[in-house]
C-alpha positions in Angstrom: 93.5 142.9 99.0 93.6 143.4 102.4 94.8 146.2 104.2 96.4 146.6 108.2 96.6 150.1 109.2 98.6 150.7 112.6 98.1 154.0 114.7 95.3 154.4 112.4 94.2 158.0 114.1 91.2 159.4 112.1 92.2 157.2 109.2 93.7 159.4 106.1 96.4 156.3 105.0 92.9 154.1 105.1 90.9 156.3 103.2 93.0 156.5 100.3 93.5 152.8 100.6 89.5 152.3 100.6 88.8 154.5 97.7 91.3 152.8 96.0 89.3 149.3 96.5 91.4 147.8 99.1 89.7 146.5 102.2 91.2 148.1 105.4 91.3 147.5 108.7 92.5 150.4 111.3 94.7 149.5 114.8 94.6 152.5 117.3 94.6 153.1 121.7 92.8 155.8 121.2 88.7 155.8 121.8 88.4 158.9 119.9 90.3 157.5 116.7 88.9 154.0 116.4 84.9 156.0 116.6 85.8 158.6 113.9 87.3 156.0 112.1 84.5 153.6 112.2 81.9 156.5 111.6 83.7 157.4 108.0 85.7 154.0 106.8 84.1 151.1 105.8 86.7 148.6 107.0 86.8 148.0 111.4 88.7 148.8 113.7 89.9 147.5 116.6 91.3 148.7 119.7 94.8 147.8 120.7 97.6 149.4 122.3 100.7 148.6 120.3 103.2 148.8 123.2 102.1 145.6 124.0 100.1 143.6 121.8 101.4 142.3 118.7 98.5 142.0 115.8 98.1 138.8 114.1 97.3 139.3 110.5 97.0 137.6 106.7 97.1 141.4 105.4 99.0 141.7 102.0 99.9 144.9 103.0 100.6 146.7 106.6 100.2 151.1 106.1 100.1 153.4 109.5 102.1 156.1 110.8 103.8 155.6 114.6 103.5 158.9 116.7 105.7 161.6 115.2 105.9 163.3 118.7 109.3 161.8 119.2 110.6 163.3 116.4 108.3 166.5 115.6 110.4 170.0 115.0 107.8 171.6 117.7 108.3 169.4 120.2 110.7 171.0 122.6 110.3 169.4 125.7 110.8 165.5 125.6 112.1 164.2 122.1 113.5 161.2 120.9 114.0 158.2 123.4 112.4 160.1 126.4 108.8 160.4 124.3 106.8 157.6 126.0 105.6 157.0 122.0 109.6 156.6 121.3 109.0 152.3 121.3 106.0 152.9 118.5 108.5 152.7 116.3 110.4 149.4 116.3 106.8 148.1 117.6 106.1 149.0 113.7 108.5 147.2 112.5 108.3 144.5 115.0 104.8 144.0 113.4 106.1 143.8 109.7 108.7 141.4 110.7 106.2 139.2 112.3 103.7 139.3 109.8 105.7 139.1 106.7 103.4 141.0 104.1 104.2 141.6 100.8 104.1 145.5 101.3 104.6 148.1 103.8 104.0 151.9 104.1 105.5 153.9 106.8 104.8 157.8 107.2 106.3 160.1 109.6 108.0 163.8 110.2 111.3 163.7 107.7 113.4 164.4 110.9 112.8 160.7 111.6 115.2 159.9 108.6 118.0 159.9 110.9 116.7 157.5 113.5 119.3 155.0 114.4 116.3 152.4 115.3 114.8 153.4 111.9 118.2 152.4 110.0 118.5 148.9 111.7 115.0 148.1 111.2 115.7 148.7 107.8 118.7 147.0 107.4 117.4 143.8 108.9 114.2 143.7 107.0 116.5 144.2 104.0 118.1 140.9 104.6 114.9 139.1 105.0 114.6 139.9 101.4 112.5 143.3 101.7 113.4 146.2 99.0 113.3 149.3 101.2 113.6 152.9 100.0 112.8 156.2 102.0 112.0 159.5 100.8 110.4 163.0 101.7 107.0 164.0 99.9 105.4 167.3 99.8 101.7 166.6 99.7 101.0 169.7 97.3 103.1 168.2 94.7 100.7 165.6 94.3 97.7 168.1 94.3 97.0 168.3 98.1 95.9 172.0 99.2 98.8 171.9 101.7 102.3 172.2 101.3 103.1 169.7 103.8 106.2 167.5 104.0 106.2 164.0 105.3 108.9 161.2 105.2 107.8 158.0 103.7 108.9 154.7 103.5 108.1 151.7 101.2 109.1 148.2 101.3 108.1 145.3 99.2 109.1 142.0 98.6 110.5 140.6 95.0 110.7 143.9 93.7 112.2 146.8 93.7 110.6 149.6 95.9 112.3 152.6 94.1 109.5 151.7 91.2 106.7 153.3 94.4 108.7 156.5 94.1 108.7 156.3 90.2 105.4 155.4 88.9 104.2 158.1 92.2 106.5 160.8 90.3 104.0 160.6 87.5 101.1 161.9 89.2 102.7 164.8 90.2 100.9 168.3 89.5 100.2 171.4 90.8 99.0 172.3 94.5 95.2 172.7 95.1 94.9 176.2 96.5 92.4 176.7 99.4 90.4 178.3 97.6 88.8 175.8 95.6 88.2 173.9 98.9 87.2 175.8 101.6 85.4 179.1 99.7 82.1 177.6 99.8 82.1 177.7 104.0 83.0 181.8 104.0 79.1 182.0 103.9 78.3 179.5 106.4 77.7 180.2 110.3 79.5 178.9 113.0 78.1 175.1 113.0 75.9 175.2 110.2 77.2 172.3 108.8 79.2 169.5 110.5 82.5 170.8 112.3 82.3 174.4 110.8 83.3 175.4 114.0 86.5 177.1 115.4 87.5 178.7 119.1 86.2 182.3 119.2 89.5 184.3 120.4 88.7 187.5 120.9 92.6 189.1 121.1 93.8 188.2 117.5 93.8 191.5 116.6 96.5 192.2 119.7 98.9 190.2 117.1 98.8 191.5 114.0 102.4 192.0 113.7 103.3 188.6 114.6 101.6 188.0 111.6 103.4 189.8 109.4 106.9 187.8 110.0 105.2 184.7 108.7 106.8 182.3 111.0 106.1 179.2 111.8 101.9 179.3 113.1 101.5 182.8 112.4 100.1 182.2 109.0 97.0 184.0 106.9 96.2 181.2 104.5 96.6 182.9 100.8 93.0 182.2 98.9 95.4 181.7 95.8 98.1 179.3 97.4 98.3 176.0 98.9 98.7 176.0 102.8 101.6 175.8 104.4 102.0 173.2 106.8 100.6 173.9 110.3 100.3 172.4 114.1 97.3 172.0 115.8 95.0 175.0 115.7 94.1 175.8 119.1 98.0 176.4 119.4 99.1 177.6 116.3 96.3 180.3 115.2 95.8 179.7 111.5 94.0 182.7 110.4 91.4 182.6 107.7 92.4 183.9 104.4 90.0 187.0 105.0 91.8 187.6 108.4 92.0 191.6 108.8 90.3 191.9 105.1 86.7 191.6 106.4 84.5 190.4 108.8 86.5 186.4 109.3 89.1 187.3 111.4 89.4 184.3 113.1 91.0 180.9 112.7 90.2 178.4 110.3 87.6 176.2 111.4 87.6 172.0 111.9 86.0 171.6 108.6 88.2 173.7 107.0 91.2 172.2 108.1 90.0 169.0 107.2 89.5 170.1 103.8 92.9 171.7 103.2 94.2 168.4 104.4 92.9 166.8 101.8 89.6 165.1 103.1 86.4 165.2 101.4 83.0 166.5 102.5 81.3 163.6 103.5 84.7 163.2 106.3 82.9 164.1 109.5 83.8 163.2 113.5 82.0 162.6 116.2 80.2 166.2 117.4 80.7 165.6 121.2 84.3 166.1 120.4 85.9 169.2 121.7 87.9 171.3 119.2 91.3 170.5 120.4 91.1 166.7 119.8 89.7 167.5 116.1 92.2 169.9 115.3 94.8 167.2 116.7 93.6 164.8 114.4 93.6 166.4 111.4 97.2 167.5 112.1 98.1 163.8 112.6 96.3 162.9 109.8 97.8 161.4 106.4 96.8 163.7 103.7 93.8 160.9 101.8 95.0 163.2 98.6 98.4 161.7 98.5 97.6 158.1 100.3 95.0 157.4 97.5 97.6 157.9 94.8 100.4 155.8 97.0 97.5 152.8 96.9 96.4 153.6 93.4 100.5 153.6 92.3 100.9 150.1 95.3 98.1 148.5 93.4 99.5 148.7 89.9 103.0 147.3 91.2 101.8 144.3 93.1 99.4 143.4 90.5 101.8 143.9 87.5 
């Protein structure tokens, strides 16, 4: 079945949707998404900017994830309808009413629950004869190594989309903790393999009490525990779980980041990138842990 994946970003909803044998095709503005995403997907992807261009498609199903800047808890400067990425929105929805496909995905910050342009696209869809249900995940419930929450809607046609939630709630298990991810790279140099690399700060020590109130960014990852979920590293220092134990007192590198998001090994970006537009990726990124079980759990209801 074909796949549409708007504001496709680095591609986490497509990989999922791949390596659960659906044939995907990613939508994104951004030069730096649609290369990483053509360098690890096997689908295309094609370059669009969603503002203003309304894609055409037979897809069965439309996935993607609209900006959560509008809506993100850190964000405290322009939120909401003053967000030039506001419109991505009912630009989503705009698409899904044009295009008609059988099923949709929508994933975003849980704040975004309470959007008034959210609700009416919702309610309008419904009366085109879409079941719609919305609810908040936590990524490590479904065996993620992060403890991430994420708000996700489903809507299908002829049936009823509280059976996505259901037949999800039954691969629910335990949290991957970092450690089986990322403790193969403690012995690895600074890029020795693909994005093993990290900024070198050399005043972390100056804040080791910061780290000790565990608030929001000041985190030492816990080699025994799932991570918590976390901004952009090269704003929020995410200290290795060795930070202060040993010699890694640093952040956590690209790779590892990717890792604990839930991609696998083989996930790699383009090396010219700097550090901040990786980390930025990864952050925006849905986790490919929980988007392969949504497609595995979307596959078994459309084809029931």
């Amino acid at each position: 079945m074909k796949v549409l994946d708007l504001c496709c970003g680095a591609g986490g909803l497509a990989r999922g949707f791949e390596q659960a044998g659906f044939d995907v095709t990613g939508v994104d503005i951004s030069d730096k998404a649609i290369e990483t995403f053509r360098l690890n997907n096997k689908g295309k992807c094609i370059s669009a900017n969603l503002l203003k261009e309304l894609i055409e498609t037979d897809s069965e199903i439309i996935i993607g994830g609209p900006s959560c800047r509008p809506w993100s808890a850190i964000n405290l400067r322009k939120r909401g309808k003053k967000h030039k990425d506001y419109s991505l929105l009912s630009r989503y929805f705009k698409h899904i009413e044009h295009n008609q496909p059988q099923v949709f995905i929508m994933e975003n910050v849980p704040l975004i629950a309470h959007d008034r342009v959210l609700k009416r696209s919702i309610r309008r869809l419904e009366q085109n004869g879409y079941s719609i249900m919305g609810k908040v995940v936590n990524y490590g419930n479904y065996g993620a190594p992060t403890k991430r929450h994420r708000y996700v809607v489903y809507g299908i046609k002829g049936k009823n989309a509280g059976l996505f939630f259901e037949k999800l709630s039954r691969y629910e298990r335990p949290a991957t903790p970092v450690k089986a991810v990322i403790w193969d790279l403690r012995e690895k140099n600074r890029g020795e393999v693909p994005d093993h690399v990290w900024p070198e700060l050399r005043t972390i020590n100056k804040y080791r009490k910061y780290y000790k109130t565990g608030k929001y960014g000041w985190y030492i990852l816990d080699w025994e525990e799932p991570a918590p979920s976390f901004g952009n590293v090269m704003k929020t220092y995410i200290l290795h779980p060795d930070a202060f134990n040993g010699r890694l007192t640093r952040v956590i590198s690209v790779k590892e980041a990717l890792l604990i998001m839930g991609y696998d090994s083989r996930f790699r970006f383009p090396q010219d990138y700097g550090l901040g537009a990786r980390y930025q990726m990864v952050v925006d990124s849905v986790s490919p842990t929980f988007s392969y079980l949504a497609a595995k759990v979307t596959k078994e209801i459309v084809s029931s």
